[in-house]
C-alpha positions in Angstrom: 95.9 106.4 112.6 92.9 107.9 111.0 92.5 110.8 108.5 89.7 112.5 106.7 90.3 114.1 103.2 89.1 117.8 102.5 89.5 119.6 99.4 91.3 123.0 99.8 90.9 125.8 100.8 89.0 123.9 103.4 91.9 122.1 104.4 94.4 125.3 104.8 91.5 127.0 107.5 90.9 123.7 109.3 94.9 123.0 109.6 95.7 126.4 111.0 92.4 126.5 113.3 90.3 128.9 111.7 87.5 126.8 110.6 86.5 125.0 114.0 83.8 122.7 112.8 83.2 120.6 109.6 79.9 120.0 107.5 79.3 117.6 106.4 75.9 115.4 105.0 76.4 112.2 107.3 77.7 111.2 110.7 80.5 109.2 111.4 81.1 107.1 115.2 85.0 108.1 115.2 85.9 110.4 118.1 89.7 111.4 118.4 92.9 112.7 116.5 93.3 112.5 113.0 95.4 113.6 110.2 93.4 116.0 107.5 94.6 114.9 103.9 94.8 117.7 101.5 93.0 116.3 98.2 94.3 116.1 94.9 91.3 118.6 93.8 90.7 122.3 95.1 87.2 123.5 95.2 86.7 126.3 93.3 82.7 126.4 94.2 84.2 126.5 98.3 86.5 129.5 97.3 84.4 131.6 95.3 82.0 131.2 98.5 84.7 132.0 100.8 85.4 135.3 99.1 81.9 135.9 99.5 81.8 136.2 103.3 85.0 137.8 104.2 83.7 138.2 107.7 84.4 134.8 108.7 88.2 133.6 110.0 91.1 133.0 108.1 88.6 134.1 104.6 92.1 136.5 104.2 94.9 134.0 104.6 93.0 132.0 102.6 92.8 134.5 99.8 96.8 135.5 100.5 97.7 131.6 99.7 95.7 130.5 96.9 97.4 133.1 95.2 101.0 132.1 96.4 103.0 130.0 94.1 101.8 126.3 94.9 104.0 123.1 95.4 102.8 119.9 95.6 102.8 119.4 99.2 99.4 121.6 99.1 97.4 118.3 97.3 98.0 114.7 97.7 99.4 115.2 101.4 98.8 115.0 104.7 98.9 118.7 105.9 98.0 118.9 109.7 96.5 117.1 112.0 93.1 118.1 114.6 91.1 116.6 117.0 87.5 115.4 116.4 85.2 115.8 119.8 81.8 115.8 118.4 79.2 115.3 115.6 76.3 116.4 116.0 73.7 118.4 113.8 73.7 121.9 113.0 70.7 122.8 115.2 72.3 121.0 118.0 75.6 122.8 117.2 74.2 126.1 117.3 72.4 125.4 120.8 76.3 124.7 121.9 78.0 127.0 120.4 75.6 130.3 119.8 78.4 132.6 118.7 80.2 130.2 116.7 80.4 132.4 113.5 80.8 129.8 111.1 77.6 127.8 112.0 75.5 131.7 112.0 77.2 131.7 108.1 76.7 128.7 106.9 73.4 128.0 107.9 74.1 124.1 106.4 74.4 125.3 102.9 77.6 123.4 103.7 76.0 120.3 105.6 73.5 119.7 108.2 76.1 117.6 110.3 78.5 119.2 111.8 82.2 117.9 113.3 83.7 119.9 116.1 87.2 120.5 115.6 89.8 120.7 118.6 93.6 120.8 118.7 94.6 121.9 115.1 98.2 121.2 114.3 99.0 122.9 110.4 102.4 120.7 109.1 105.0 123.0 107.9 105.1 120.8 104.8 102.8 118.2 103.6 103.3 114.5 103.9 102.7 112.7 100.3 99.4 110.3 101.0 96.3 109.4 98.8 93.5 109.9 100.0 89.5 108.3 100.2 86.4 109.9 99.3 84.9 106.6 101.6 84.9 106.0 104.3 84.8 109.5 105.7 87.7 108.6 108.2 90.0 106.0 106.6 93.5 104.0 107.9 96.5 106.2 107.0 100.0 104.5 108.4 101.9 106.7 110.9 104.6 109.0 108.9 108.3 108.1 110.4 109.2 111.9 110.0 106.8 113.5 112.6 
Protein backbone atom coordinates (compact mmCIF):
# COMPACT_ATOMS: atom_id res chain seq x y z
CA UNK A 1 0.00 0.00 0.00
CA UNK A 2 1.07 3.48 -0.58
CA UNK A 3 1.64 6.34 1.93
CA UNK A 4 2.66 9.97 1.77
CA UNK A 5 4.62 11.59 4.69
CA UNK A 6 3.42 15.05 6.13
CA UNK A 7 4.87 16.82 8.85
CA UNK A 8 2.41 17.78 11.66
CA UNK A 9 0.15 19.65 12.40
CA UNK A 10 -0.65 18.94 8.76
CA UNK A 11 -0.99 15.48 9.35
CA UNK A 12 -3.50 15.76 12.51
CA UNK A 13 -6.09 18.10 10.13
CA UNK A 14 -5.67 15.89 7.05
CA UNK A 15 -6.36 12.54 9.37
CA UNK A 16 -9.46 13.80 10.96
CA UNK A 17 -10.78 15.57 7.58
CA UNK A 18 -10.38 19.00 8.14
CA UNK A 19 -7.85 19.91 5.71
CA UNK A 20 -9.50 18.41 2.35
CA UNK A 21 -6.75 19.15 -0.08
CA UNK A 22 -2.87 19.00 -0.03
CA UNK A 23 -0.21 21.45 -1.63
CA UNK A 24 2.09 20.57 -2.76
CA UNK A 25 4.99 21.91 -5.58
CA UNK A 26 4.74 18.81 -8.02
CA UNK A 27 2.31 16.33 -9.33
CA UNK A 28 2.25 12.84 -8.77
CA UNK A 29 0.13 10.00 -11.29
CA UNK A 30 -1.05 7.91 -8.04
CA UNK A 31 -4.90 7.99 -7.63
CA UNK A 32 -6.42 5.92 -4.61
CA UNK A 33 -6.06 5.11 -0.78
CA UNK A 34 -3.20 5.72 1.11
CA UNK A 35 -1.78 5.74 4.54
CA UNK A 36 -0.51 9.47 5.74
CA UNK A 37 2.79 8.97 7.71
CA UNK A 38 3.22 11.29 10.51
CA UNK A 39 7.03 12.60 10.14
CA UNK A 40 9.58 12.50 12.60
CA UNK A 41 9.69 16.51 12.35
CA UNK A 42 6.83 19.05 13.19
CA UNK A 43 6.71 22.26 11.31
CA UNK A 44 6.85 25.01 13.42
CA UNK A 45 6.79 27.58 10.19
CA UNK A 46 3.09 25.45 9.24
CA UNK A 47 1.91 26.08 12.95
CA UNK A 48 2.75 29.57 13.52
CA UNK A 49 0.77 30.06 10.12
CA UNK A 50 -2.03 28.03 11.18
CA UNK A 51 -2.52 30.27 14.31
CA UNK A 52 -2.51 32.95 11.91
CA UNK A 53 -5.81 32.10 10.16
CA UNK A 54 -8.05 30.76 12.79
CA UNK A 55 -10.84 30.89 10.34
CA UNK A 56 -10.03 27.86 8.58
CA UNK A 57 -11.17 24.11 9.99
CA UNK A 58 -9.75 22.24 12.68
CA UNK A 59 -6.98 25.66 13.19
CA UNK A 60 -8.62 24.95 17.09
CA UNK A 61 -8.12 21.25 17.51
CA UNK A 62 -5.03 21.76 16.12
CA UNK A 63 -4.03 24.40 18.70
CA UNK A 64 -5.92 22.13 21.62
CA UNK A 65 -3.31 19.06 20.66
CA UNK A 66 -0.07 20.58 20.05
CA UNK A 67 -0.30 21.62 23.44
CA UNK A 68 -1.42 18.07 24.82
CA UNK A 69 1.22 15.95 26.28
CA UNK A 70 2.74 14.07 23.10
CA UNK A 71 3.64 10.31 22.74
CA UNK A 72 5.49 8.96 20.16
CA UNK A 73 2.72 7.61 18.17
CA UNK A 74 2.26 11.43 16.93
CA UNK A 75 5.87 11.16 14.68
CA UNK A 76 7.39 8.24 13.05
CA UNK A 77 3.85 6.58 12.52
CA UNK A 78 1.31 5.90 10.33
CA UNK A 79 -1.67 8.00 11.76
CA UNK A 80 -4.76 7.58 9.35
CA UNK A 81 -5.37 6.84 6.24
CA UNK A 82 -7.45 9.11 3.08
CA UNK A 83 -8.30 8.82 -0.25
CA UNK A 84 -6.45 10.67 -3.09
CA UNK A 85 -9.08 11.58 -6.13
CA UNK A 86 -7.29 14.39 -7.87
CA UNK A 87 -4.23 16.63 -8.58
CA UNK A 88 -4.62 19.19 -10.23
CA UNK A 89 -3.44 22.95 -9.95
CA UNK A 90 -4.66 25.52 -7.74
CA UNK A 91 -6.43 27.55 -10.41
CA UNK A 92 -8.06 24.50 -11.64
CA UNK A 93 -8.97 23.62 -7.95
CA UNK A 94 -10.51 26.73 -7.26
CA UNK A 95 -12.71 26.56 -10.60
CA UNK A 96 -13.94 23.07 -8.88
CA UNK A 97 -14.28 23.88 -5.73
CA UNK A 98 -15.14 27.86 -5.33
CA UNK A 99 -15.93 27.73 -1.67
CA UNK A 100 -13.36 25.49 -0.74
CA UNK A 101 -11.86 27.73 2.16
CA UNK A 102 -8.56 26.39 2.26
CA UNK A 103 -7.70 27.02 -1.47
CA UNK A 104 -9.41 31.06 -0.86
CA UNK A 105 -6.51 30.96 2.28
CA UNK A 106 -3.78 29.64 0.94
CA UNK A 107 -3.67 31.23 -2.17
CA UNK A 108 -0.49 28.55 -2.97
CA UNK A 109 1.67 30.13 -0.46
CA UNK A 110 1.51 26.44 0.38
CA UNK A 111 1.93 24.96 -3.31
CA UNK A 112 0.54 25.57 -6.60
CA UNK A 113 -0.57 21.76 -6.89
CA UNK A 114 -3.04 20.73 -5.13
CA UNK A 115 -4.24 16.88 -3.98
CA UNK A 116 -7.94 16.37 -3.25
CA UNK A 117 -8.45 14.55 -0.29
CA UNK A 118 -11.51 11.96 0.17
CA UNK A 119 -12.38 9.40 2.86
CA UNK A 120 -10.17 10.49 5.84
CA UNK A 121 -9.81 7.72 8.41
CA UNK A 122 -7.62 9.35 11.79
CA UNK A 123 -6.01 5.98 13.63
CA UNK A 124 -6.74 5.98 17.28
CA UNK A 125 -3.00 5.38 17.67
CA UNK A 126 -0.25 5.56 15.40
CA UNK A 127 1.46 2.69 13.67
CA UNK A 128 5.49 2.91 14.04
CA UNK A 129 6.75 3.34 10.16
CA UNK A 130 9.65 5.57 8.67
CA UNK A 131 8.85 7.47 6.35
CA UNK A 132 10.26 9.12 2.61
CA UNK A 133 10.77 12.65 1.71
CA UNK A 134 10.98 10.81 -2.19
CA UNK A 135 9.08 9.67 -3.84
CA UNK A 136 6.01 11.67 -2.77
CA UNK A 137 3.87 8.39 -2.47
CA UNK A 138 6.21 5.42 -1.38
CA UNK A 139 5.60 1.37 -0.64
CA UNK A 140 4.57 0.97 3.07
CA UNK A 141 3.68 -2.93 3.95
CA UNK A 142 0.11 -3.52 5.21
CA UNK A 143 0.00 -3.31 9.20
CA UNK A 144 -1.37 -6.88 10.66
CA UNK A 145 -3.28 -4.87 13.42
CA UNK A 146 -5.88 -2.89 11.28
Amino acid sequence: MKAISLKQPWAFLVVHGYKPIEFRYRRDKFRGECYVQASKTFDDWGYEWLLQHPELPGVDQVEHAMWCPKTDTDFGSLVGKITITDCISVEQANLFYPDEMWLTVCQRTLGDIAYIIKNPIAFPYGIPCKGKIAPLFFEVEEPEIL
